[in-house]
C-alpha positions in Angstrom: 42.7 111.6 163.0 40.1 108.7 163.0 39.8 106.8 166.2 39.7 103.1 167.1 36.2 103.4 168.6 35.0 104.6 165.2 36.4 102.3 163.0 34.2 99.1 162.2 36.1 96.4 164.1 36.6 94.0 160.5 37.8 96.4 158.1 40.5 97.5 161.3 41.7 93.8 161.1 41.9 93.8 157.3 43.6 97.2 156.8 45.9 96.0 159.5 46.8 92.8 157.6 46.8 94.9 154.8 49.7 97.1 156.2 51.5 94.3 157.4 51.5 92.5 154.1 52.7 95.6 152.3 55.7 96.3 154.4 56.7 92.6 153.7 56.2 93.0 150.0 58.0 95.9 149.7 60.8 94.7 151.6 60.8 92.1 149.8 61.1 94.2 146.3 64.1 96.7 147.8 66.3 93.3 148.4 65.1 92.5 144.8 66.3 95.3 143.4 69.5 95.4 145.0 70.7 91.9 144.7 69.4 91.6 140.7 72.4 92.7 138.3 69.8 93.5 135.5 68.9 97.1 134.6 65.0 96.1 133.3 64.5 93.7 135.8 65.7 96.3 138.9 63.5 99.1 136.8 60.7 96.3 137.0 60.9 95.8 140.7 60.5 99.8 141.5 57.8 100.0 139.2 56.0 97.0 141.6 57.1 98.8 144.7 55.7 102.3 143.5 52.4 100.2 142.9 52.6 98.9 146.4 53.0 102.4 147.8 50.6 103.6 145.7 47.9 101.1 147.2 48.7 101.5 150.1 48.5 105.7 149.9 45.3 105.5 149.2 43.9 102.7 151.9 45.4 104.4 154.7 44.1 107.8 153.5 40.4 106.1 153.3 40.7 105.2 156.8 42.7 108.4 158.0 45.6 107.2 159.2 47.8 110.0 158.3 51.3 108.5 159.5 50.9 105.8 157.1 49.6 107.6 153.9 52.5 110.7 154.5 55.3 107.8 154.5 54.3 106.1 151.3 53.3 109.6 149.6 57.1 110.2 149.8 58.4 107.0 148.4 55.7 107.5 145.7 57.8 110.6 145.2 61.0 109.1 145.1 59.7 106.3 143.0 57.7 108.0 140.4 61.1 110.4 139.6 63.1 107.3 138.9 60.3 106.1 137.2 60.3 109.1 135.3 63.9 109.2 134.1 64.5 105.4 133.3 67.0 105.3 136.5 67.6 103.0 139.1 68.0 103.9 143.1 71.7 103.9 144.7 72.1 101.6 148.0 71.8 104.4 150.0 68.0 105.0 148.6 67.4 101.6 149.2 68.5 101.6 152.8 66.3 104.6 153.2 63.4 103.1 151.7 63.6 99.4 153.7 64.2 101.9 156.8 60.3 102.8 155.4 58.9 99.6 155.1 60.3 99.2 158.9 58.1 102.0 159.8 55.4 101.0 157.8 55.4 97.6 160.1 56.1 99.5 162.9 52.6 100.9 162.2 50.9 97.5 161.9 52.1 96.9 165.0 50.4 99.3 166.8 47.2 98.6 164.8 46.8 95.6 166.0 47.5 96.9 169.3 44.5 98.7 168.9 46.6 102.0 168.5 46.2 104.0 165.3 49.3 105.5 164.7 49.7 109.2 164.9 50.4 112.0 162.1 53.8 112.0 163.4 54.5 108.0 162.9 58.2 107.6 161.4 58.6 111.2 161.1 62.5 110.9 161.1 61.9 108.3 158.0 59.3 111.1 156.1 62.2 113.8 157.2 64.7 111.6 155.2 62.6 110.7 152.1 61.2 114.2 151.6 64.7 115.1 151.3 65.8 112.7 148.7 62.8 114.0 146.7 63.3 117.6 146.6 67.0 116.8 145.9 65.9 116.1 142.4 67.0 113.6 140.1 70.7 114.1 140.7 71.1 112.8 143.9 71.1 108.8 144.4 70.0 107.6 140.8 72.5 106.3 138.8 72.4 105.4 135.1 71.6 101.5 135.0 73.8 99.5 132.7 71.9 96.4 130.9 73.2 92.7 131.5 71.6 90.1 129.9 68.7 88.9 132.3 69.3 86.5 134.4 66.4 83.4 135.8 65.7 85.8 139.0 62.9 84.6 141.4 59.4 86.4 141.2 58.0 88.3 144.1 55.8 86.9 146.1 52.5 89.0 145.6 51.6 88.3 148.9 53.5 88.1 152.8 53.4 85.0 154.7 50.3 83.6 156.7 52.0 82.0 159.4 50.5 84.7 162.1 47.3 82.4 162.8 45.2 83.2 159.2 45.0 80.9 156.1 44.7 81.1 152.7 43.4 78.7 150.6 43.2 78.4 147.1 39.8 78.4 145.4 40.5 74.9 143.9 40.9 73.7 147.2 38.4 74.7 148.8 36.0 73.1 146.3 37.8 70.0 146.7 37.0 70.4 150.5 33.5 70.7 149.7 33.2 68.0 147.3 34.6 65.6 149.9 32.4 67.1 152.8 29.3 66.0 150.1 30.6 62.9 150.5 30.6 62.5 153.7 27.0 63.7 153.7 25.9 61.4 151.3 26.6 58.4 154.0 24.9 60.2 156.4 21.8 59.5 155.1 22.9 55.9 154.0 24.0 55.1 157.7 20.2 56.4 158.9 18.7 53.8 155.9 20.9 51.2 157.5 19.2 51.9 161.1 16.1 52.1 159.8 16.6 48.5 158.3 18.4 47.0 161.5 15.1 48.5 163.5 12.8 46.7 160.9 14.6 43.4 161.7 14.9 43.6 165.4 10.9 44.4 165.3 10.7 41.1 163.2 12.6 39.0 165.7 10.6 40.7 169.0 7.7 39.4 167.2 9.4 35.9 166.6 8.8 35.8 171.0 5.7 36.9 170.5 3.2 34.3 172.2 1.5 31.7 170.0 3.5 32.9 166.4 5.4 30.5 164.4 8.5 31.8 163.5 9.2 29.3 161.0 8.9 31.7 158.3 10.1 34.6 160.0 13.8 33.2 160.6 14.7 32.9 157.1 13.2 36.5 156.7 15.1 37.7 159.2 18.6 36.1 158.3 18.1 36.7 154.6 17.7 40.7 155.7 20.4 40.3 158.0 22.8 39.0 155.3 22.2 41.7 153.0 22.3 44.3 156.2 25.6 42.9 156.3 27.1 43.2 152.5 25.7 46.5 152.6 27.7 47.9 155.8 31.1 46.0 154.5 30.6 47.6 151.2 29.6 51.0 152.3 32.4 50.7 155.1 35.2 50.0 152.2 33.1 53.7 150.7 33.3 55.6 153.8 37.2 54.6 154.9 38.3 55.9 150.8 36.1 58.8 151.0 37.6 59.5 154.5 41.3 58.8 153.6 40.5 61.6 151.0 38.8 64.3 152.8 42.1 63.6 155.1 44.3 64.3 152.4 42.9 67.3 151.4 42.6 68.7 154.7 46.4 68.1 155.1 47.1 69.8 151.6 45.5 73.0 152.7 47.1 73.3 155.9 50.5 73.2 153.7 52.6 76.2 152.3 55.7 76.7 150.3 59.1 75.9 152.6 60.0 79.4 150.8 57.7 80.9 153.3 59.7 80.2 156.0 62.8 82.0 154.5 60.8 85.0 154.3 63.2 87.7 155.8 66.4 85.9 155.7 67.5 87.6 153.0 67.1 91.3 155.0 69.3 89.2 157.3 72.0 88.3 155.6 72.3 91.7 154.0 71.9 93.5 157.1 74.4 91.6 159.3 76.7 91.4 156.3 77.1 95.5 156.6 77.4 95.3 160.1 80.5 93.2 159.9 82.0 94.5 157.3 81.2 91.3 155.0 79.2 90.9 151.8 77.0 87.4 151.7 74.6 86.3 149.6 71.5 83.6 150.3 70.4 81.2 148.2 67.5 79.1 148.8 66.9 75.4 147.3 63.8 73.6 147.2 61.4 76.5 148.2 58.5 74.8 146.6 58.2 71.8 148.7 54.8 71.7 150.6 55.4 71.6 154.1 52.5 71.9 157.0 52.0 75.6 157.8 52.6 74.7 161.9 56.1 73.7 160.8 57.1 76.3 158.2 55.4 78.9 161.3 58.0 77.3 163.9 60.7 77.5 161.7 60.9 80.4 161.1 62.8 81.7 164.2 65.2 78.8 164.2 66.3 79.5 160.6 66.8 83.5 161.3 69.4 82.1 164.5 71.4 79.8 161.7 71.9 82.2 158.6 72.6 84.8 161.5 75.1 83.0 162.4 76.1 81.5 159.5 77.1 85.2 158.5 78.4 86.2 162.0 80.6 83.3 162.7 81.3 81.4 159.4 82.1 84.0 156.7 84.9 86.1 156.7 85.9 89.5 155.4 86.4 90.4 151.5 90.4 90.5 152.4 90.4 86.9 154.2 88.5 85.9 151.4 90.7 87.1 148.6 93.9 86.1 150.5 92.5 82.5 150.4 91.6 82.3 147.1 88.0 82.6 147.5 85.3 84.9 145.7 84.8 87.7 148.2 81.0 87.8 148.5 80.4 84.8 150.7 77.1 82.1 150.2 74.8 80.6 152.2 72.4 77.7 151.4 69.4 77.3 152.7 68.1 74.0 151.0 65.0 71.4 151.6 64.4 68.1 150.7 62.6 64.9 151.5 64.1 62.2 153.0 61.7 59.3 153.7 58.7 60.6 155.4 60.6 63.4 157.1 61.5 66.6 156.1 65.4 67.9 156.0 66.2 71.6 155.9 70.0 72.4 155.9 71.7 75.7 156.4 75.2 76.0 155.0 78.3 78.3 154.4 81.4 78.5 152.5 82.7 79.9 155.3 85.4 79.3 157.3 83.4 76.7 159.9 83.8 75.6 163.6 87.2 76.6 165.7 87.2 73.3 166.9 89.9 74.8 169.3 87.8 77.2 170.5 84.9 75.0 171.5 88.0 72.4 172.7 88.7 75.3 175.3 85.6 76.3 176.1 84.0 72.9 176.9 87.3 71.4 178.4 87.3 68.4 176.1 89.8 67.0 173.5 89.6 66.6 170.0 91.2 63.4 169.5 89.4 61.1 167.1 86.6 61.8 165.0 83.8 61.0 167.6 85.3 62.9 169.7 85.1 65.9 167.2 82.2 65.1 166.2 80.8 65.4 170.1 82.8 68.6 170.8 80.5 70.1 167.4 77.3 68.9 169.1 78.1 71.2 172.2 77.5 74.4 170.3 73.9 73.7 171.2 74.4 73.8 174.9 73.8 77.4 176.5 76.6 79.6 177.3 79.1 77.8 174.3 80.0 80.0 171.4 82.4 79.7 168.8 82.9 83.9 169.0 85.8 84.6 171.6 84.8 88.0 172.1 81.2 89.3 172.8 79.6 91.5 170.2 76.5 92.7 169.6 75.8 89.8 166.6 77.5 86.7 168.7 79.3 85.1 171.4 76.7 85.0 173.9 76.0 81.1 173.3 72.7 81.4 173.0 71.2 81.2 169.8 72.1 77.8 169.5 70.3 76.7 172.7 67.5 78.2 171.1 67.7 76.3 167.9 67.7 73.4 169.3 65.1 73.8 171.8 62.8 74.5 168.8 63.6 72.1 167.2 63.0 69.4 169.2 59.5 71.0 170.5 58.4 70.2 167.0 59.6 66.3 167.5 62.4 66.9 165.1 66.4 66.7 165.7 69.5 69.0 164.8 73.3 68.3 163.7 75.9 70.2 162.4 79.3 69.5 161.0 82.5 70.7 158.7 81.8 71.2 155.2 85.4 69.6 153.1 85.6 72.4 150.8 85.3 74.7 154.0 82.5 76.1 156.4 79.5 74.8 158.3 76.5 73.0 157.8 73.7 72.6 160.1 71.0 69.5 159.6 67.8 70.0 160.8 65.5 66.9 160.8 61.5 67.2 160.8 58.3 65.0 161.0 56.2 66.4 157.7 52.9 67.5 159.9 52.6 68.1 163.9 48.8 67.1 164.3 49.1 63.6 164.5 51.6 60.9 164.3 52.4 57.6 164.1 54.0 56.2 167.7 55.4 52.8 168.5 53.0 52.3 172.4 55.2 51.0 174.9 55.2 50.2 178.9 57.5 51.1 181.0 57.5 51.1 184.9 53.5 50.1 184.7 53.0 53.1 182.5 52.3 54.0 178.2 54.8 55.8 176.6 55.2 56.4 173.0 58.0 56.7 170.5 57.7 58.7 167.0 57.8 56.1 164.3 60.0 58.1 162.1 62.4 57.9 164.7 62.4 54.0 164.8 65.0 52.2 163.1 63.8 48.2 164.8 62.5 46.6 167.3 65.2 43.7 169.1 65.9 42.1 172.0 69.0 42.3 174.3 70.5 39.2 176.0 71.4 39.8 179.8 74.7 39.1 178.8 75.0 42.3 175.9 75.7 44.8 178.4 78.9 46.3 178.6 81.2 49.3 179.6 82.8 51.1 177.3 85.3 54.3 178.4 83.2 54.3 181.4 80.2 54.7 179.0 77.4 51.8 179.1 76.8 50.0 176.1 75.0 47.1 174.8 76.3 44.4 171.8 74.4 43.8 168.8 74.8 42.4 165.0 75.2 46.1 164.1 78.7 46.8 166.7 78.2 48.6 170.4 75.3 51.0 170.7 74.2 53.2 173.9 71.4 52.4 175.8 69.1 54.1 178.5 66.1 52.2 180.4 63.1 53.9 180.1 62.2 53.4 183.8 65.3 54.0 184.9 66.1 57.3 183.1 61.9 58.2 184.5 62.8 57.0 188.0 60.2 54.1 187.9 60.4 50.5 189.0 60.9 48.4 185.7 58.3 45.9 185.4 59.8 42.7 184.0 60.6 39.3 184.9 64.0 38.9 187.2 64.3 35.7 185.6 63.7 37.0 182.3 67.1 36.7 180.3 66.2 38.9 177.5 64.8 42.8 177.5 62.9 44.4 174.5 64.5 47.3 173.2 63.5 49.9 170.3 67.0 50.8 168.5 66.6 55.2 167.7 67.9 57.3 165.4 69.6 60.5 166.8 72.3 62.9 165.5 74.8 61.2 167.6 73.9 58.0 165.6 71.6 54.8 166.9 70.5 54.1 170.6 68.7 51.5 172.5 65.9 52.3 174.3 65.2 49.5 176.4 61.6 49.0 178.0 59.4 46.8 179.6 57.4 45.5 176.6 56.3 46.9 173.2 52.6 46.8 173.3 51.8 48.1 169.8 51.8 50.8 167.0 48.7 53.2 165.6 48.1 56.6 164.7 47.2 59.2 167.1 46.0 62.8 167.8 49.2 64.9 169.1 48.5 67.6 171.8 50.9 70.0 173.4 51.5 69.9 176.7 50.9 73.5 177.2 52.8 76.5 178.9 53.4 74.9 182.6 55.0 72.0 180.7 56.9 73.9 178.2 60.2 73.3 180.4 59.7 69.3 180.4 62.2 68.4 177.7 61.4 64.5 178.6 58.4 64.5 176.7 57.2 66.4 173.3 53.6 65.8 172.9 50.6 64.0 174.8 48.6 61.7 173.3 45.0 60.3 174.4 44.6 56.6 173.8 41.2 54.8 172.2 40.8 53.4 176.0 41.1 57.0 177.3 44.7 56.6 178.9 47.1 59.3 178.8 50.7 58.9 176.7 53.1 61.0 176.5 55.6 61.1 173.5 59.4 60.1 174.5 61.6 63.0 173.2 63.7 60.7 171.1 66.9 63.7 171.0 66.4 63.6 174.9 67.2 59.7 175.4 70.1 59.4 173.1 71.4 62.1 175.4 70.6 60.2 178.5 72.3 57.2 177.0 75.8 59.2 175.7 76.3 60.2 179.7 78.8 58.6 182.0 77.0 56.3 184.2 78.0 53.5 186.9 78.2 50.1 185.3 75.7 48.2 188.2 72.9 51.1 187.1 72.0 48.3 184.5 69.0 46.3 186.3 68.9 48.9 189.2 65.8 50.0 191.0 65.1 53.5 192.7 64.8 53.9 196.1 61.3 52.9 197.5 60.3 54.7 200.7 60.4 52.7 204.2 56.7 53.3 204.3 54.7 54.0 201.4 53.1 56.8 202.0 49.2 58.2 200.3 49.8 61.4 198.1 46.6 63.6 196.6 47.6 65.2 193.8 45.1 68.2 192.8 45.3 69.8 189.0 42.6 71.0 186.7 45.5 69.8 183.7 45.3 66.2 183.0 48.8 66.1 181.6 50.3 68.1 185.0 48.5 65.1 187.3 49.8 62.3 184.7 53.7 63.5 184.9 53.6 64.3 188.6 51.4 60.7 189.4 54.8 59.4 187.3 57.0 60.9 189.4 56.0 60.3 192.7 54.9 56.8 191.9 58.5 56.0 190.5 59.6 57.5 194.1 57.4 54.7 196.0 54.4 57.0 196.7 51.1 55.9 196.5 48.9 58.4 194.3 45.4 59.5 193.8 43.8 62.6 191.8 41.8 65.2 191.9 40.3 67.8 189.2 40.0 70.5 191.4 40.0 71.9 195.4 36.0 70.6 196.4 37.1 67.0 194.7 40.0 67.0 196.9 38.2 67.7 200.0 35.6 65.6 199.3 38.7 62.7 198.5 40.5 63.4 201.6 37.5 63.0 204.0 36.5 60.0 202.5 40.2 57.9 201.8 42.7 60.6 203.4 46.0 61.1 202.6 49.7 61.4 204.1 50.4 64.6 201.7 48.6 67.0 199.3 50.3 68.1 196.2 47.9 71.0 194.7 47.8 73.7 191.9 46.9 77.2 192.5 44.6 77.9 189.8 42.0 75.6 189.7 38.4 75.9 188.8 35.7 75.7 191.7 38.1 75.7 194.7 41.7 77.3 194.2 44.7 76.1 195.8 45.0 78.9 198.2 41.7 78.0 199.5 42.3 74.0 199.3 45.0 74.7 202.0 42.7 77.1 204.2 40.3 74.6 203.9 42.9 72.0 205.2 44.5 74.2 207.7 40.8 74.6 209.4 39.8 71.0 209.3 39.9 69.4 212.7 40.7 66.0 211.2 43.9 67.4 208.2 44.8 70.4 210.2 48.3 68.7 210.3 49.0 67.2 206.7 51.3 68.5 205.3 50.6 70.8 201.4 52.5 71.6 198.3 51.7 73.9 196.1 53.2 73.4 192.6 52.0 76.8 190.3 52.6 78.4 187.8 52.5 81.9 189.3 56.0 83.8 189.6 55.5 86.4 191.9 56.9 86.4 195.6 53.3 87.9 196.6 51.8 84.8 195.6 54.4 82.5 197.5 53.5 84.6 200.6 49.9 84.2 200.0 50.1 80.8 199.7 52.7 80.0 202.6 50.2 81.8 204.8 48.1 79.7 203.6 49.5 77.3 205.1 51.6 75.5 202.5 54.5 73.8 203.6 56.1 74.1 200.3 55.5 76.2 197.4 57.4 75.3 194.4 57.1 77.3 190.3 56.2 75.2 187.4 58.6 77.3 185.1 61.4 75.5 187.7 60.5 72.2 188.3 62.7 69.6 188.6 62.1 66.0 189.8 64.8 65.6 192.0 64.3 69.2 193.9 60.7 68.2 193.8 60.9 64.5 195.5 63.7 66.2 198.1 60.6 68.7 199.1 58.0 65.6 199.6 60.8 63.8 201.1 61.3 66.7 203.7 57.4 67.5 204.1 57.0 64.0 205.0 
């Protein structure tokens, strides 16, 4: 057997993209071939997946990776004795050979590992399939009976690219390199601009020149300045078309078919199906609709959770089914569509959909009314609800849900479900059409920039003092459109708002949300453009507050409101004098250094203590601190472990020594989980040492409260 050391590093990664890309394909096929009711076309379908064995027989054997080439020898076997006789494979077959195609990506997984996979790889699979094919002919091939064919999807040639490659289309990429010409092209108009602008300026510096007469020389010099100028406005007008284009472009070949993220659902359906004793089937509308790869990638796990479900929870048994009247295979619809500028995927059943008694009891809520039904629905995304009274190894855990919803917001996009009339469930997600940049409303709140996805933005009004209300102990706020929730920005972040006392009116920026419209009220609306989204990384994963960060043209940090976030915030219970409340502000304001290599970790925490009455400076890193604290000082430190430079653990040595901070007091806020590295840091000398993974704002501000 060949080792990894003596493989050439390249053709490793292609013959293990290679493997992977097979096992999908063929997987693909063996669903194919059991859910098509046409003799030819099933015939077809093994004839593809004998190629794909085939191809794959004789790559792994070039590279000597023997588990591989003995697994697909066998269903060679099996496929070329079919062939042979004109037949078509029995469900058990078929079961044996996707148990194959398990193994065979059970394989790519250790490739890319770095682990070839040994002789013996899936032996229990080669055990199974050798036996099929000495069996002969007789056993598991049936004679296929021909049906007229029916308009049955191809199979994809290829498996998805959401694991971090690309493909893109030949076409494409010339078009790329047609528009990058262009870009060139004004490179070198640009440099005869500044060429021309360096002639003038040498005219006009000899203009000053002692003893000339410039007479002459200013009509020069305007006249070239003139034509300077019709030249930039025109080639600007050039440059901003040829940009918008390369844009476009760029954005086209970053999409893929939504169909891509359905790869694998069908396995899914089919396989839970058998588990529960249930036959389903999955249909898929709108598969061709372009959609940016980073959301078809992040999509994918949210729609396995749903059709999971969908099969677990929502359709019943062939003998519920008959008994009411309905066919005994069950459906589910996965369907896209555009709705605006966002995307909407929706995953439906013809189940039998929510026990709204069930989630009645298990959330302790009634079901009176048709909000209040519609609210008791939205609770299946809260952790630990389920619609499964008993516990199984598909469902009733409560957590899939959760996870669904999580997801979805992460990618700035929301989630509903409800009861289908004819019977069953349907979930709505809604999702912005690309995650690299979007279009924000800019708005202040407690003296700081927040922004607000435009697609979520229904208007922009103002609320009279007089609008607020209480309403079943919820707050609400009056407009044209009938009473509408509301949540204060600076409030619901724990700042000071920043307007007028005397003002009589507050701006607000009316949302869209699954639980219907909400008004966001802040202290002014400064603006709307186009920005750069970045994600706020591991450490703030668990901040649900915020979705994205943004870096303004003046270099300020904003951080995108998560819009699903606020209308929560505004559907809670909440005392009727919180409206025009302010926080708590300490007795004594007291000097806080914050210390973090991540400019997004010192932006939320500067928020947070700020909104507490703290007064805040920053630091990159341990020697900046130092340097900060023996030049301004400060009350408390709040530092990160890792750091570049100077680490927190050494920040607080370095404090603990100092004759002059020996006694201020340290908290370190880190990433790092293990209780070796609280000890470390506590003997350190930290007075607090708090995880990342668990921070919360209130624990966090009772710490500083009690460190102070």
């Amino acid at each position: 057997m060949i080792t990894p050391e003596e493989l050439d590093p390249g053709l490793l990664t292609m013959f293990t993209q290679e493997v992977r890309e097979r096992a999908s394909e063929m997987e693909n096929a063996v669903l194919a071939i059991e859910a098509s009711g046409d003799a030819d076309r099933k015939r077809h379908l093994q004839e593809q997946l004998l190629r794909g064995a085939h191809s794959l027989k004789g790559a792994a054997g070039l590279l000597q990776v023997r588990g591989v080439e003995t697994i697909c020898h066998w269903m060679e076997e099996i496929l070329s004795m079919a062939a042979n006789v004109g037949l078509v494979l029995e469900r058990s077959r078929l079961d044996l050979l996707l148990s194959a195609a398990d193994a065979i990506r059970d394989a790519a997984n250790l490739l890319e590992s770095g682990e070839i996979p040994s002789p013996a790889h899936g032996q229990d699979v080669v055990e199974k399939l050798k036996a099929v094919a000495t069996a002969g002919c007789d056993d598991g091939l049936k004679e296929a009976h021909h049906h007229p064919p029916m308009a049955e999807p191809e199979i994809a040639i290829r498996a998805t690219d959401t694991d971090g490659s690309m493909r893109v289309s030949a076409a494409r990429l010339d078009a790329l390199l047609y528009r990058s010409g262009e870009m060139l092209t004004f490179n070198a108009v640009m440099r005869r601009h500044a060429e021309q602008a360096s002639s003038l300026r040498e005219e006009a510096r000899k203009m000053r020149a002692p003893g000339s007469d410039p007479t002459g020389q200013v009509a020069s010099v305007e006249g070239g300045l003139r034509q300077l100028a019709a030249f930039l406005r025109q080639d600007v007008r050039l440059m901003q078309s040829a940009v918008t284009a390369l844009d476009e472009e760029i954005r086209l070949a970053r999409t893929q078919p939504f169909a891509e993220a359905c790869k694998g659902l069908g396995r899914i359906v089919r396989d839970v199906a058998a588990a529960s004793g249930k036959r389903a089937e999955l249909e898929i509308s709108g598969g061709e609709l372009e959609v940016d790869r980073s959301i078809v990638s992040a999509l994918q796990d949210s729609l396995r959770h749903l059709v999971r479900n969908a099969v677990a929870h929502g359709i019943q048994t062939p003998e519920e089914r008959r008994t009411a009247g309905r066919p005994e295979k069950g459906r589910i619809l996965v369907s896209a569509a555009m709705r605006g500028n966002r995307m909407e995927v929706r995953v439906e059943d013809d189940g039998r959909g929510l026990n709204l008694a069930l989630l009645s009891a298990a959330t302790g809520e009634s079901t009176h009314g048709k909000q209040a039904e519609a609210d008791i629905l939205r609770r299946v995304f809260e952790p630990g609800v389920s619609t499964s009274a008993t516990v199984t190894s598909l469902s009733g855990r409560g957590i899939g849900l959760d996870i669904v919803k999580r997801n979805v917001e992460k990618l700035r996009g929301a989630v509903d479900v409800s009861q289908v009339p004819t019977g069953g469930a349907a979930f709505t997600l809604t999702l912005p059409l690309t995650l690299a940049t979007v279009r924000v409303l800019e708005v202040l709140a407690g003296g700081h920039v927040f922004t607000i996805d435009t697609t979520s933005v229904q208007r922009v009004i103002r609320i009279d003092r007089g609008d607020f209300t209480l309403i079943e102990g919820r707050n609400f706020v009056r407009t044209p459109a009938g009473p509408m929730p509301f949540v204060d920005v600076s409030l619901w972040l724990r700042l000071q708002p920043n307007r007028s006392p005397a003002s009589e009116t507050t701006p607000a920026v009316v949302v869209d949300s699954p639980s219907g419209s909400t008004a966001v009220l802040v202290d002014e609306i400064t603006g709307e453009q186009e920005l750069l989204a970045r994600s706020l990384g591991p450490r703030l994963a668990n901040v649900r507050r915020y979705s994205r960060g943004m870096v303004l043209p003046d270099g300020r940090i904003a951080l995108l409101l998560n819009v699903a976030a606020l209308a929560e915030a505004a559907a809670e219970v909440r005392p009727r004098n919180e409206v025009g409340a302010r926080p708590s502000v300490a007795a004594a304001r007291r000097k806080v250094l914050v210390v973090d290599d991540s400019k997004y970790v010192r932006t939320l925490v500067k928020l947070i203590l700020e909104g507490a009455g703290y007064d805040v400076t920053m630091a990159t890193d341990g020697t900046e601190a130092l340097k900060q604290l023996r030049d301004h000082g400060a009350d408390v430190v709040v530092a990160d472990v890792d750091m570049p430079s100077m680490n927190g653990f050494e920040l607080t040595r370095a404090i603990r020594q100092s004759d002059r901070f020996t006694g201020t007091p340290v908290v370190l806020v880190t990433g790092r989980e293990s209780l070796e590295d609280k000890v470390k840091g506590l003997r350190a000398g930290a007075n607090a040492y708090l995880r990342k993974d668990q921070f919360d704002a209130h624990d966090f501000l009772e710490t500083m409260r009690q460190v102070v």
